[in-house]
C-alpha angles and dihedrals in degrees: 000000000000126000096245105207105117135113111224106202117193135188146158108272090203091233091277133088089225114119097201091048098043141059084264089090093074090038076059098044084046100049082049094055093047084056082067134069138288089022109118097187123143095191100221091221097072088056092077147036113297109243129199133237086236088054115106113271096238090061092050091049087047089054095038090053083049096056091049086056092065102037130096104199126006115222103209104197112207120191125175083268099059107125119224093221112017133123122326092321104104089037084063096050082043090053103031084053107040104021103031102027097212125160117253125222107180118198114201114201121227101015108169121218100244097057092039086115099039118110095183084067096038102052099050090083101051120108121239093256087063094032085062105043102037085049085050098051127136136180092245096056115088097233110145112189127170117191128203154146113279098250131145092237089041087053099046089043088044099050092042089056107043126047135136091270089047107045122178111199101220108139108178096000117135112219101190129155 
C-alpha cells in the first residue's frame, strides 16, 4: 500500500504549455508559498516520474493514478478561465473522488467578497467530473468537499484539517471567510 502523504494538487491547463496564459501560474504560486515557512505541503507530483504533455494518454493517466495513490487530499484550484471539458482535468477529479477517495478541497481564485455565498458563481467553474458529482449528492455518499478562496491562510488551515485520515463529510457546503 502506498504511503499517502502527498498533496495532489489539479487545475485547468488551459489547453497551452504556457505558464503566464494557463491555471499553472497558481500551482506555481502554490509550490512558492510551500519554500517558506509554516507551510507543511509534499506536492504529490515530485513523487513520480515527470511526464510530458506529448507523452500517450494512456501513460499520463497511468502516472497521474500513481500520484493519487500516494496522495492524502487533492486541492483542486478553479479561476474564471477553468474549462468544463478540457484536458485531464475532469479524469483526475474522476479518479481522486471514486477510486481514491480523497477529500476535495476546491480554491477558487478572485473571489470577490460580495459573491463569496453564491452557488450560481461559483458553479460555473466547476468541470463536469465535479458538476456531476457535487449536483448528485446525496447525504449517504461519502463525498467529503471542502470549498474556499484561494488564499495562502485558507490553504494551510485547510490542509491541516482534511486528509484522507482525517476526512470532514461536507458535500456542497461552502466554507468562505
Amino acid at each position: 500500500m502506498a504511503y499517502r502523504n502527498g498533496v495532489y494538487a489539479a487545475f485547468d491547463g488551459q489547453g497551452t504549455t504556457n505558464p503566464t496564459q494557463s491555471d499553472i501560474k497558481y500551482y506555481n504560486l502554490l509550490k512558492s508559498w510551500a519554500s517558506g515557512e509554516n507551510f507543511s505541503y509534499i506536492d504529490s507530483h515530485q513523487k513520480t516520474r515527470s511526464v510530458r504533455d506529448s507523452s500517450q494518454a494512456e501513460t499520463l493517466k497511468r502516472v497521474l493514478r500513481e500520484r493519487l495513490s500516494n496522495s492524502k487530499v487533492m486541492l483542486l484550484i478553479l479561476s474564471e478561465d477553468s474549462n468544463y471539458d478540457r484536458g485531464f482535468l475532469n479524469y483526475e477529479i474522476e479518479q481522486a473522488l471514486d477510486t481514491y477517495k480523497l477529500p476535495l478541497i476546491v480554491a477558487y481564485t478572485n473571489i470577490p467578497p460580495a459573491i463569496e455565498q453564491q452557488w450560481s458563481t461559483l458553479e460555473k467553474r466547476w468541470p463536469r467530473a465535479l458538476s456531476e458529482r457535487l449536483n448528485n449528492y446525496n447525504s449517504d455518499k461519502t463525498l467529503s468537499v471542502l470549498h474556499i478562496p484561494f488564499a495562502k491562510q485558507d490553504i494551510i488551515s485547510a490542509l491541516s484539517s482534511m486528509t484522507i485520515h482525517n476526512k470532514v463529510y461536507l458535500g456542497k457546503k461552502l466554507v468562505l471567510k
